[in-house]
N, C-alpha and C positions, 0 to 999 in steps of 0.2 A: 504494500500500500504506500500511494504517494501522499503526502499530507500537502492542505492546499492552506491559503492564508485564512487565519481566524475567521468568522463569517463576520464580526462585529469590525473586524478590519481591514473587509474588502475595496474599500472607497479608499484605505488610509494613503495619505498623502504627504511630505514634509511639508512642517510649516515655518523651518526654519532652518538658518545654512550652519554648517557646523561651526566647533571655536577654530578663531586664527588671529593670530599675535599674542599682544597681551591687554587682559581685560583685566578689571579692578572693580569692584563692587565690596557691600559691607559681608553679604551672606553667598557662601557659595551651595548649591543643593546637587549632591548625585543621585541620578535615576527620577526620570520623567514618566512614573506609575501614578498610582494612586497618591501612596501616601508622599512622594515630592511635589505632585501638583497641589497640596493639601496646603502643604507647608510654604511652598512660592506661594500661593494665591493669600497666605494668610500675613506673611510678611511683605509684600508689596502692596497687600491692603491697608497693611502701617504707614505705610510711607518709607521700607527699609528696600534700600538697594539690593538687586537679586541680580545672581547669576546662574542657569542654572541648566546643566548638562547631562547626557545619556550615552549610551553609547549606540545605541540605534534610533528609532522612532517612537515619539509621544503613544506611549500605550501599547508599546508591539513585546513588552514582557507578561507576566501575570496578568497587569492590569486590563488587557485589550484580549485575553484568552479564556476568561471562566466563565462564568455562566446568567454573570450580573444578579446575583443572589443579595438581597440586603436582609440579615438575617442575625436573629438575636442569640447572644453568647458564644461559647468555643464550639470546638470541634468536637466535645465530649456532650453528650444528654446534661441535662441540667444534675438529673441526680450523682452522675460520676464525678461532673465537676464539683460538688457538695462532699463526695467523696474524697477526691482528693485534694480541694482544697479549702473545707472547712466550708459551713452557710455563710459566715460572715462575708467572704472574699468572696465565693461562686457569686453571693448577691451582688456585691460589688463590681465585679467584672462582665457581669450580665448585664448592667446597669450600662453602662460604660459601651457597650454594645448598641444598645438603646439610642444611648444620646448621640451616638456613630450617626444612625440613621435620623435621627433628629436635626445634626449638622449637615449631614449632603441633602438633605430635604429642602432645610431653606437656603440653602447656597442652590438649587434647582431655580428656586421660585424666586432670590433676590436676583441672581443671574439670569433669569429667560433662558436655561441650558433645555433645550430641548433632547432629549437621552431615553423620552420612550419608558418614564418614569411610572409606577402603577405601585398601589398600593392595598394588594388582595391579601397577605396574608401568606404563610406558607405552610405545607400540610408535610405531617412527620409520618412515613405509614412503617411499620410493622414486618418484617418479615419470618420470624418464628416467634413461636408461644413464649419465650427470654422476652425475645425485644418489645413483645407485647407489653410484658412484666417489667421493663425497664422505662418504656413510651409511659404507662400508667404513674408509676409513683414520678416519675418525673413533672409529669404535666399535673398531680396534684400538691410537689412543693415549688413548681411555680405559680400555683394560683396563690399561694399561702404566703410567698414572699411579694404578690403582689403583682406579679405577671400574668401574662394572659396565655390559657392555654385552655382549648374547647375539644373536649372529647367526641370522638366520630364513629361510630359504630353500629352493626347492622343498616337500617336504612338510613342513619344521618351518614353513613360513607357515600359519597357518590358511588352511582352505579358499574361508571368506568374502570375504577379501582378492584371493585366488589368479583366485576369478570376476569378482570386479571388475576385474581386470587388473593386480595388484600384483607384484611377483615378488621384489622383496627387503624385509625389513626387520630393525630392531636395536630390541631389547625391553632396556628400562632396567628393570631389575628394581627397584630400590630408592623406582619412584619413587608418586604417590598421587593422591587425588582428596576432592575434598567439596565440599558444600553451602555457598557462601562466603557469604553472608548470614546463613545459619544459623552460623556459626563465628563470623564478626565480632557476630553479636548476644549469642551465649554469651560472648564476650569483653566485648563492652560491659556486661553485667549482671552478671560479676563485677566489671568497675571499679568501676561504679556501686553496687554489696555490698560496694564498701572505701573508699567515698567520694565517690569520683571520681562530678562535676557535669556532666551532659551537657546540652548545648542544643542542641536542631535548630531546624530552622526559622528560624537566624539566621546570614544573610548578616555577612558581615566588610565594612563601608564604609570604616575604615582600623586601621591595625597602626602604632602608634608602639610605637617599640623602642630609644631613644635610648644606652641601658646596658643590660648583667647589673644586674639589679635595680630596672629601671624601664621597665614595657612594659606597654602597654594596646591592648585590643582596641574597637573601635564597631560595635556593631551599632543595627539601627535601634530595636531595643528597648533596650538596654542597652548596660555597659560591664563590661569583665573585665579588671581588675587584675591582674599577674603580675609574679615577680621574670623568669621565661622565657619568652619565645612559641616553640612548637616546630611549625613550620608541614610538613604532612602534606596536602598538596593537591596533587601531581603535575602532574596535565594541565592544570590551570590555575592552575599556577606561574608562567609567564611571562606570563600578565596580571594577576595580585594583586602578583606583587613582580620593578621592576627587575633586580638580577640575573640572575634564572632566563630575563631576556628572552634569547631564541634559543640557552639552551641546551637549554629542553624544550618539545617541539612537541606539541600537542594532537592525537590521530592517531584517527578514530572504526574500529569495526571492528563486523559486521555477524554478529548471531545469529539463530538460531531453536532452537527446541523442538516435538519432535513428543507424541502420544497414548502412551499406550506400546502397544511393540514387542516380538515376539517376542527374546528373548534370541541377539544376532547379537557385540555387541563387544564382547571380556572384557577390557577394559584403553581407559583414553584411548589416544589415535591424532594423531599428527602428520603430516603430509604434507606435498610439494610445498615443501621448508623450511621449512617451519613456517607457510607462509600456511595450510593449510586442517586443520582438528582437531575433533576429536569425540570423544565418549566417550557411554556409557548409561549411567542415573543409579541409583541402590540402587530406582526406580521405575519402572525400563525403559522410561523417557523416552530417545531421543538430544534430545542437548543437540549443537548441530555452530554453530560460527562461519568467520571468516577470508575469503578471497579476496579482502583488499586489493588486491593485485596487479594486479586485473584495473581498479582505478582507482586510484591511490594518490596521486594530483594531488587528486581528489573527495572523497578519503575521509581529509579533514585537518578539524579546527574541532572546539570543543565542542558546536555544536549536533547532538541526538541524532536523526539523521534514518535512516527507511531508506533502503536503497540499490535499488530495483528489479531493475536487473538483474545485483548480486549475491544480493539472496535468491532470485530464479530461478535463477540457475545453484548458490548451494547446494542448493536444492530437485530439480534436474534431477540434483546429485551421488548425493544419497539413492538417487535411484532407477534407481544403478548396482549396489543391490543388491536381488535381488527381493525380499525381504522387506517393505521398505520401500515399495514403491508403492502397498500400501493404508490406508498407517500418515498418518494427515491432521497438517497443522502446527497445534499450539498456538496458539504464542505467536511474531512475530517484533517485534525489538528491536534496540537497536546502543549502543554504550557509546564513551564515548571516553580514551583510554589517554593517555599523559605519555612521547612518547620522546626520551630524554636522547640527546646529540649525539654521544655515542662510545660508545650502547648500554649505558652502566653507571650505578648509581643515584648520586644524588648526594648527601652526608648529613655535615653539618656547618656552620660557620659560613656567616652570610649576610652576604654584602659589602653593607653601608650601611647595615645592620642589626643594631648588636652586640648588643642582649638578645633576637636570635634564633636559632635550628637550626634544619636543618630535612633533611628525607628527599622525594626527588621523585626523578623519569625511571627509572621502574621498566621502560619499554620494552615492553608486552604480556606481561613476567614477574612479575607485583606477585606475585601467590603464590607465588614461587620466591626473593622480597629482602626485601617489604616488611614481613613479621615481624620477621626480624632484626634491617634499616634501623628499624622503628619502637622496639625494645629498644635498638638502640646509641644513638638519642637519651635513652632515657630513662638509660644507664649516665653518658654526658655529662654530666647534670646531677648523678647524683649520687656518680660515681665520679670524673669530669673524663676521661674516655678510654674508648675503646671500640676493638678490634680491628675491628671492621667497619666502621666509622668511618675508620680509617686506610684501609683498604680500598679505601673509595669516598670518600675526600675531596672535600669540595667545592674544599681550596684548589687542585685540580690546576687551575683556572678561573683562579685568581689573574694578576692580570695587570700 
């Protein structure tokens, strides 16, 4: 199988020429994803000088390749993350999720980004009698800390589900969906309507960061002067900077896109804990990734490869619903995602690096942190603190 461009980034275009010479601004930002467009957009909205580099195209990493899931908490059920990290924090972190989507909401609606934004809800369905038992108590200590979570079963399942073989699930009502290419480009063109200096097309060869106040970027065309370097590169965090070594793993994950389809799924769709999801697009595209699972030794590294006989077996999923058997595949693809080593992002100082920050291991939830994670660096520099910062400290690393 040949893999074709993202379908969210079939239009993608540059909107900007690479760096060359030498530039000089107060902040410098690597990687033009989510959570750099986060952080440009939020410190050019200060009024603080931005420069700010990729080493491909606006959105052609993670951010322009998943499934545009806006979706509350980690990657664990509510009740694991309770498990493993205590009510107090899982609430906390959950929360923090929340207000993720509460900030690309009204950055949608102050900015006119048009991204194909919807806000249904997301359905969590069940695949054995565990995860039944696991969906259940989870969805009733979220109602109990104050989240929303609506049990679905027998005829409140849709019928679609029900033929497929589904029998339980729990619909997050609060939670959303969009076009992520299209968001991070609306974001990138208001930075760059307040100032803020993008350059793609230029790889990082090295980050000296010696002080606050004294930090330069090399690329092969140029150099970018900064008093900050706020580095926004996730999955391959741990091979541009020591630190991040082995605490954020490069993890690739496996998509397609079909033709559109008769209107079958009114809401994104999680399954199987979260290894398999789907949702159809404001174009009655299904958009369907995941089933790591089925190789999760293979399906590590930044190279963007497909995986055969996981787009078969997602392709074989499809057409457990009939609709879909004559609905042909677009476009398949695969992205690779940054998972941090205790599933939580990591966003603060970087050890050997004092003139730098930085926001990485968003874990296959970048659109449920990385917003935020990319504002708490930008409040950092010009507040000196950030609640979500405390949050996800890097210094829990500290050694």
């Amino acid at each position: 199988m040949i893999p074709t461009s993202p379908y969210w980034l079939d239009a993608a275009k540059p909107i900007s020429a690479p760096l060359s010479g030498r530039v000089e601004v107060d902040v410098a930002v690597v990687g033009a994803g989510l959570c750099g467009a986060a952080a440009a957009f939020a410190l050019a909205d200060a009024g603080v000088s931005v420069g700010w580099v990729d080493k491909g195209l606006l959105a052609h990493g993670a951010s322009g390749r998943n499934a545009g899931f806006l979706l509350q908490g980690t990657a664990e059920r509510y009740s694991r993350a309770v498990a493993v990290m205590g009510r107090d924090r899982a609430r906390l972190v959950h929360q923090v999720s929340r207000d993720n989507h509460a900030a690309m909401k009204s950055a949608i609606d102050r900015l006119a980004i048009d991204c194909g934004y919807m806000r249904r809800g997301a359905l969590q369905l069940a695949c054995s009698v565990e995860e039944e038992a696991d969906l259940l108590e989870s969805a009733t200590m979220l109602r109990a800390d104050g989240f929303s979570a609506e049990l679905r079963e027998g005829a409140a399942l849709e019928a679609v589900y029900r033929d497929a073989g589904f029998t339980v699930g729990v619909h997050i009502t609060d939670d959303g969906e969009l076009d992520p290419a299209r968001f991070v480009k609306g974001l990138a063109l208001a930075s760059m309507a307040r100032g803020a200096r993008l350059f793609e097309a230029s790889p990082v060869r090295a980050i000296e960061a010696p002080s606050p106040g004294d930090a330069c970027l090399y690329t092969e065309g140029g150099e970018l002067h900064a008093q900050l370097v706020l580095l926004c590169v996730n999955a391959w965090a741990g091979e541009m900077i020591p630190f991040y070594k082995g605490k954020v793993d490069p993890v690739r994950g496996q998509m397609l896109a079909t033709a559109a389809a008769p209107p079958l799924f009114g809401c994104p769709v999680y399954a199987d804990h979260g290894f398999d999801y789907w949702r159809q697009d404001e174009h009655g595209r299904v958009v369907l990734g995941g089933w790591r699972n089925l190789d999760t030794e293979g399906e590590v590294g930044t190279s963007e490869l497909l995986h055969p006989v996981i787009q078969r077996r997602m392709e074989e999923f499809l057409h457990r619903f009939p609709a879909m058997r004559s609905v042909p595949v677009t476009h398949r693809w695969s992205g690779t995602m940054g998972f941090s080593v205790d599933g939580l992002p990591i966003v603060g100082p970087v050890a050997g690096l004092p003139g730098a920050l930085g926001a990485v291991g968003f874990t296959g939830h970048g659109f449920g942190f990385a917003y935020a994670c990319g504002q708490a660096l930008a409040e950092l520099v010009t507040e000196g603190r950030s609640h979500v910062a405390e949050v996800f400290s890097s210094r829990r690393f500290a050694s």
